[in-house]
N, C-alpha and C positions, 0 to 999 in steps of 0.2 A: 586608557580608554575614558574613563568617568573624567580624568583628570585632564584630557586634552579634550574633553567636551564645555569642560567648565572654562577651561582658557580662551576657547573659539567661542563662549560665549558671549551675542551682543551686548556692550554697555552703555545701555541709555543714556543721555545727557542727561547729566545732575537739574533734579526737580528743586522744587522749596526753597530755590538759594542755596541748596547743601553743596558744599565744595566736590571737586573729582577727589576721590582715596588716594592716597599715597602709597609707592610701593612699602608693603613689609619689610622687617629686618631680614637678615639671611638667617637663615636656622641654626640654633645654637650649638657648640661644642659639649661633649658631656663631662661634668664636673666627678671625677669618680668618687672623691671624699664627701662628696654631699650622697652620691647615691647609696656609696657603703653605711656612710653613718644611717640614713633613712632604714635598710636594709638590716643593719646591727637592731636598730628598736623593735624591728618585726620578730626576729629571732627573739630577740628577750621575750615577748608576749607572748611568744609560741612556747618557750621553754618553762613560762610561768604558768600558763594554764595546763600545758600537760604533768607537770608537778601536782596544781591542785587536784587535778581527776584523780591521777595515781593515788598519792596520802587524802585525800577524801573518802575513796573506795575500797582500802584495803581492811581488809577485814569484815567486808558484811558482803552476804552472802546474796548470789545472784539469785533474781527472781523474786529477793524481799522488798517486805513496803519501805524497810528504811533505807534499802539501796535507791529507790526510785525513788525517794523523797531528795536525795541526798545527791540522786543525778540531776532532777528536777533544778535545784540549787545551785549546780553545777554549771549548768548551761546558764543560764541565767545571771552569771556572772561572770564569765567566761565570753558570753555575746556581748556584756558590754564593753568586757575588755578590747573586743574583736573593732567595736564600734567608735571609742578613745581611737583608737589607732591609725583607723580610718580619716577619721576625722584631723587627727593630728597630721598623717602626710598627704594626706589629701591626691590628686593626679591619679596617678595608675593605680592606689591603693583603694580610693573610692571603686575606681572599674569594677575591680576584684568584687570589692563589699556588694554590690550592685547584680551582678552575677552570684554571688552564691544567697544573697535575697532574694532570687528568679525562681531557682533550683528546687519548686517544687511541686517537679513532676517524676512519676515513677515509682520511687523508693519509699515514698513518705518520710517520715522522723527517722526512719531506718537510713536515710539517705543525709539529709541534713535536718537537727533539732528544732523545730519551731521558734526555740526562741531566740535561734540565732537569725531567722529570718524575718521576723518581728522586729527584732532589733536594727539589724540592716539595711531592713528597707525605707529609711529615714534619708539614706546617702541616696538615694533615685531623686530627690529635688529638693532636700532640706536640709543638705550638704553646709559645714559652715562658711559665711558670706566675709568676701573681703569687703573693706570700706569704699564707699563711689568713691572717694578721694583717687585710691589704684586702681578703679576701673576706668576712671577719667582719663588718665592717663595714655589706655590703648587707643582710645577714641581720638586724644590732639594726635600720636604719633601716625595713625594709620589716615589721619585728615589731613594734618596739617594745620585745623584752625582748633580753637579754642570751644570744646563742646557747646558752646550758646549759641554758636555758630552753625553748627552743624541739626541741633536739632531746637524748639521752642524751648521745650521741658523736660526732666529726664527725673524720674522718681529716684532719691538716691538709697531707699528701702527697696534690693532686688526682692522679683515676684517668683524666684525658685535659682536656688542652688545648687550645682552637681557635680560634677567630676571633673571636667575640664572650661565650665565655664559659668556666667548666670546672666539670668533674665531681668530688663528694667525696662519699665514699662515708660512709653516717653510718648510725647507728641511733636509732630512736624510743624513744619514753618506753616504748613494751610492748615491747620488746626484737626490734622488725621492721628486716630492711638494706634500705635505700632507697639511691638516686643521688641529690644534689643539686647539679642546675645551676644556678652564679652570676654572674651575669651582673657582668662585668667592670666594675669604678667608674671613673668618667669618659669611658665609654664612650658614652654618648648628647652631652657633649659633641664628640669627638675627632668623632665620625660627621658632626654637623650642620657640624664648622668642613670637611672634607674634602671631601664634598657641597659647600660655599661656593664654594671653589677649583672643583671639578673643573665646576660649571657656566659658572662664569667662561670656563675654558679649553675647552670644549663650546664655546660661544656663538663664541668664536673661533678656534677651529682645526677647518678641515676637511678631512680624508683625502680627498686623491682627488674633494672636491668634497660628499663627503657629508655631512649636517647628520644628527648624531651626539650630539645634546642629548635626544633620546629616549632611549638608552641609560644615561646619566647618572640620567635621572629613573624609569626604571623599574626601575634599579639601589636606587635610592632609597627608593623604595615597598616593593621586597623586603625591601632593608636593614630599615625601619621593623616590617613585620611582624614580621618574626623577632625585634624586641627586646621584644615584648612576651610574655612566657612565658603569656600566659593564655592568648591566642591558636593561642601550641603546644600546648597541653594539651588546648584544645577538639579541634584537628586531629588530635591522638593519639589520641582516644577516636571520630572518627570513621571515623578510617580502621582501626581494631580489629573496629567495628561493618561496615566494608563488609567488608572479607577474615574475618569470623567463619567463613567456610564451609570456608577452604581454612585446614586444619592447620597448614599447613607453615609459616603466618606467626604474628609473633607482635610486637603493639605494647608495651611496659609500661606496667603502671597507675599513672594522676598521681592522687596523693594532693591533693586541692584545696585539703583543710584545709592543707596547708603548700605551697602557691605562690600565687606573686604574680606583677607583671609582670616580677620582675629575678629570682625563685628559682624553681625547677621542684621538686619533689621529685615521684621516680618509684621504679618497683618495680626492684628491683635483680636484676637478668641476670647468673649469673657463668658462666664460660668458652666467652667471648663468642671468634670469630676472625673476621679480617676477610674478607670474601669474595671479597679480591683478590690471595688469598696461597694456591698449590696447595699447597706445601709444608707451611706450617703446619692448614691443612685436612684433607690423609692424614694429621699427626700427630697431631691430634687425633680421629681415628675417621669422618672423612667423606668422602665423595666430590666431587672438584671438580666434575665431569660433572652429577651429580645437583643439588649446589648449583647451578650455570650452567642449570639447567632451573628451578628453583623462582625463581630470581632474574627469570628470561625472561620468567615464566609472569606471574608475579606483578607486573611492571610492565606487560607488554602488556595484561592486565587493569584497570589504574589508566587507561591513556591510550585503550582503546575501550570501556569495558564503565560504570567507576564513573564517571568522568569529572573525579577530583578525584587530580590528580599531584603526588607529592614533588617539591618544587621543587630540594631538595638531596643525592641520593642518591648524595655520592661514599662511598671507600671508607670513611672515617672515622663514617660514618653506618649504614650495610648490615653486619650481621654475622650469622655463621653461629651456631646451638648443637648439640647433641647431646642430644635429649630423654633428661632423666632415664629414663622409663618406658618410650617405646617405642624409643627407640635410633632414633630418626629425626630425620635434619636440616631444621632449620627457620630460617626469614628471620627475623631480630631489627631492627627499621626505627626507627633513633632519628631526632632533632632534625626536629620537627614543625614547626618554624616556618612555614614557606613552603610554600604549597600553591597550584598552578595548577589553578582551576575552568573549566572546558572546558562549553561548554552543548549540550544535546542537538542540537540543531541541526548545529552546528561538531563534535562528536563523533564523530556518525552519518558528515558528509560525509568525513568523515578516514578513518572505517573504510571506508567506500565505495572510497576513493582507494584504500588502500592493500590492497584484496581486486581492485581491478582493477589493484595493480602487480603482484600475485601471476600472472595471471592473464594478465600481458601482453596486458591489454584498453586499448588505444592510444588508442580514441577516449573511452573512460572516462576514461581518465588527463589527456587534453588538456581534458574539459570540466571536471572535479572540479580538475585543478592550475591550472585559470587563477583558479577561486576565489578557493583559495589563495597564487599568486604573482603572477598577472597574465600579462602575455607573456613571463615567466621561468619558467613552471609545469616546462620541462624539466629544469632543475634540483633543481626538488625530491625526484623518486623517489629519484634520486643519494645525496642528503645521509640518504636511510631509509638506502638500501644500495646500493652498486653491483652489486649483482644487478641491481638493479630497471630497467639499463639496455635492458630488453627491453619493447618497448612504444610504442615511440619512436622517431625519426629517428635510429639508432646505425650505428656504421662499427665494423670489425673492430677500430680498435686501442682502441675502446670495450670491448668485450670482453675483450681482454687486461686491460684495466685491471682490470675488476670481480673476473677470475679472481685478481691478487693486490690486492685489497681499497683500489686507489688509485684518486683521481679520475679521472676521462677527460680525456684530453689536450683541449687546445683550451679548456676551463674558465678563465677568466679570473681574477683575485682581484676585480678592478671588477666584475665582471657576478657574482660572489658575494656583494658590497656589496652591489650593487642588488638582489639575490634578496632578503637578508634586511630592507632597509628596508622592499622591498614587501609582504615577509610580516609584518613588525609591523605593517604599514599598516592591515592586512585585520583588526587585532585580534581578541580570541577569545582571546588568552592562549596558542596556537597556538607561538609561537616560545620562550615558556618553556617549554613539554612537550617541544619539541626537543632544548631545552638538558638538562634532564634524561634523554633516550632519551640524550644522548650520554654522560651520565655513567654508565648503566649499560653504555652498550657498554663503555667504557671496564674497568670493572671486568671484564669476560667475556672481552674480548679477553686481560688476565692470565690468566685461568684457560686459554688458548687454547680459548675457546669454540666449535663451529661456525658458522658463520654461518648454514647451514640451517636447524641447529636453533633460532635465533635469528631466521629469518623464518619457519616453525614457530607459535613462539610468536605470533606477528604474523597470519598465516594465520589459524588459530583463533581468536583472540577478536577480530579485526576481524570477522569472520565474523559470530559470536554480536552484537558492537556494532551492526554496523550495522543491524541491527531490533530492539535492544534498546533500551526508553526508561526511563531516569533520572529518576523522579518529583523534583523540587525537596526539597532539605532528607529526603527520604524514608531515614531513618537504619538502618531495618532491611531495607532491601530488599536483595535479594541477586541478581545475576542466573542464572533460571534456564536450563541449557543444552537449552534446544529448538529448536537449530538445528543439531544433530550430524551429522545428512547436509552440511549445508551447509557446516560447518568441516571437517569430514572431507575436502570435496574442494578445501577449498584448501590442506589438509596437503599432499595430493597434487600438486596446481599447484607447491607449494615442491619436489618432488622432481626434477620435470621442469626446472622455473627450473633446480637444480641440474647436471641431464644439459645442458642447454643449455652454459651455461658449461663443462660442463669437457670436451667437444665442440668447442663454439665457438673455445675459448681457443690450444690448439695451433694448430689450423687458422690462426687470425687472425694467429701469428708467424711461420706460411709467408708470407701473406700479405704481409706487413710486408716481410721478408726478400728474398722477388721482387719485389714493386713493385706494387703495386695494378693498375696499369695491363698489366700484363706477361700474356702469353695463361695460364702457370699461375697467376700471382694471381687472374686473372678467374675461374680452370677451381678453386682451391681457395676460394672463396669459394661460390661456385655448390656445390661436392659440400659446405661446412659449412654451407650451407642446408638441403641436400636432407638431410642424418644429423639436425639438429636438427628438421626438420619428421617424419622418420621415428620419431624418438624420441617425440616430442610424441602422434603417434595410437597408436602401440604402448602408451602406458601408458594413455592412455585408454581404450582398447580395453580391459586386463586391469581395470580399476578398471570402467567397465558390465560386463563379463561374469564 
């Protein structure tokens, strides 16, 4: 699809003097002794940090200050080990680092330690840099001429580093500043001998029982897209064409005449910040608040409205500007590679789902989640937000949980497995759009985003999605918003979710407190029904009249 879009894509005659690209090499064979050895040093570091936890820990007692001092220490040594590693094989082991730096949404520290994502998130664009000398390189073979040629100037300090390739900022023959991304050499080998190994080690080892070679190969297939730059380029010029409507975003223009599958050359964005830093965000003239709304906005739109999602929107990719002209902030959305097409079908029933988690429409929830998970569907509202635990078969200490933003007790990690096998089962591409929502929560939650405002954002263009239909390939269609009464009141439904929970939530730690069982547990359970059901027609009420 993407990929026979990119190939039927026109190629301008070569501007600036820049020579036509040359075909790439054929894709490399996998080297298994390079992927094994790679693979042996990971295990080492896996088997030396779980040693130090272990003989660190033994012997002091849980819940003391000197175990959490001493876990403290722990992680923090441990993440940099995690980050060495990274850094040293670089390729798919950065991905990895990159994603579990995303990973925080949900679980909090209970989920992954802070300082292991503090640490990692160095590898989203400050990944270590090969010398221009080997970037030079891809540039003569994928041209043909000798880089001076091809472009005036080329900074040989890249302007960011990351997993499969880096950014150097050059100028063209008419004196224009472009970015151009180089796709790292040796990189299509390193990828296929690593893939070697890790289906190997798929094929036999299974967590918990679970057959986990799917993961490997759809790891695979992303990987794959993403190395081919033309590919990216198509996808940056159509996701420019979907959000043309909404200002506030902005893709940069890929010069054709000068990419190939291993060089991208793009329009040069300067003082770019990343949209996961408030600090640096009020320094440069913006509002975090305002960014975490245009960020919200503008992805809940990609996953109910256009139906085509960044597959890769950590912070290293997302950044803010400050319009020259109108002094307004706008979404800058790099590295196009990977994109989740969602088909209107599986679109619609998503926005349906998640206009009846708003909505705490229970019986909606149970037919539309079994779709999607099977007889795990109870799981999935959870994994949107733990708001969304309203709808469903929930106990009070569920409630507490949503109020500070943790899973519900009782949640198993097995019966998490099994949610997500079953949800890749159902295909649809479904569990990569996920993967991406978590990578912007991630980003929001830095900025301390609300949550509200963030199902908000969800509210409303589920809304609009779910009777809006995505003509195939239809590149300038935009959707129109005429369903405004209708997202209007699931704005509203988001306000009440909210009165809910922060009703619910105190009550529910009396609850806890006395004993479920106990005649006040029973007598506060009962009065934080009756205030949240009070609440519930009181705003209805003001919203018809």
């Amino acid at each position: 699809n993407v990929a026979e879009q990119a190939a039927a894509a026109p190629k301008p005659e070569a501007a600036n003097g820049a020579p036509t690209p040359t075909p790439t090499p054929a894709p490399a064979q996998p080297n298994f002794a390079m992927g094994m050895g790679r693979a042996m040093l990971a295990q080492q570091t896996f088997y030396e940090i779980k040693g130090d936890y272990e003989k660190s820990l033994e012997g002091k007692e849980e819940g003391s200050k000197e175990r959490a001092e001493t876990m403290a220490a722990l992680h923090l040594r441990s993440a940099d080990k995690c980050l060495k590693l990274a850094q040293r094989n670089g390729g798919i082991y950065n991905k990895a680092a990159q994603f579990v730096a995303s990973l925080q949404a949900g679980a909090g520290d209970a989920s992954i330690p802070k300082p292991y994502i503090d640490a990692l998130k160095i590898v989203c664009d400050k990944a270590p840099f090969r010398p221009f000398s080997d970037m030079a390189k891809v540039i003569e073979e994928d041209f043909g001429k000798p880089v001076s040629e091809v472009f005036q100037s080329v900074d040989e300090e890249p302007l960011a580093a990351a997993s499969l390739a880096q950014v150097h900022r050059a100028v063209l023959k008419d004196g224009t500043e472009v970015a151009v991304k180089i796709q790292y050499p040796g990189l299509l080998e390193q990828m296929a001998s690593d893939f070697a190994v890790f289906r190997m080690f798929g094929q036999q080892i299974k967590p918990g029982g679970f057959d986990l070679t799917w993961v490997v190969n759809d790891f695979e297939v992303s990987i794959s897209a993403e190395l081919d730059f033309m590919i990216e380029g198509k996808n940056a010029e159509l996701t420019g064409k979907d959000f043309a409507h909404q200002k506030y975003a902005k893709v940069p223009k890929v010069y054709w005449d000068l990419t190939t599958k291993r060089v991208l050359t793009m329009e040069f964005v300067t003082d770019m910040v990343p949209t996961n830093d408030a600090a640096k965000l009020r320094a440069a003239g913006m509002d975090p608040y305002k960014v975490g709304c245009m960020l919200s906005d503008l992805f809940a739109e990609m996953v109910f409205c256009t139906g085509r999602v960044h597959g890769d929107p950590h912070a290293g990719n997302v950044y803010c500007i400050l319009d020259k002209v109108t002094k307004e902030e706008r979404i800058v959305l790099l590295d196009h590679g990977l994109y989740h097409d969602v088909d209107n079908d599986l679109r619609r029933s998503f926005s349906d789902f998640v206009t009846a988690c708003v909505a705490r429409d229970g019986a909606k929830m149970k037919s539309l989640g079994e779709r999607f998970a099977g007889p795990l569907y109870r799981f999935f509202p959870i994994i949107l937000s733990p708001w969304f635990v309203f709808g469903s078969k929930i106990q009070l200490e569920d409630i507490r949980a949503a109020k500070e933003k943790r899973i519900p007790p009782g949640v198993k990690l097995k019966e998490v497995g099994e949610f997500l096998v079953g949800l890749h089962d159902t295909g649809g591409n479904l569990l990569g759009v996920l993967h991406s929502m978590g990578y912007i929560r991630g980003i929001l939650n830095c900025l301390s985003f609300p949550e509200r405002r963030r199902l908000k954002s969800f509210a409303k263009f589920a809304a609009l999605g779910g009777a809006y239909e995505v003509e195939p390939r239809d590149e300038d269609k935009v959707p129109a918003e005429v369903l405004v009464p209708a997202s209007a009141m699931a704005v509203v439904n988001v306000d009440i979710l909210a009165l809910l929970i922060t009703v619910l939530a105190p009550l529910a730690l009396v609850v806890l407190v006395l004993g479920k069982r106990t005649t006040a547990g029973i007598a506060a359970a009962i009065l934080a029904l009756i205030l949240g059901t009070l609440y519930n027609h009181l705003y209805y009420y003001r919203v018809q009249n």
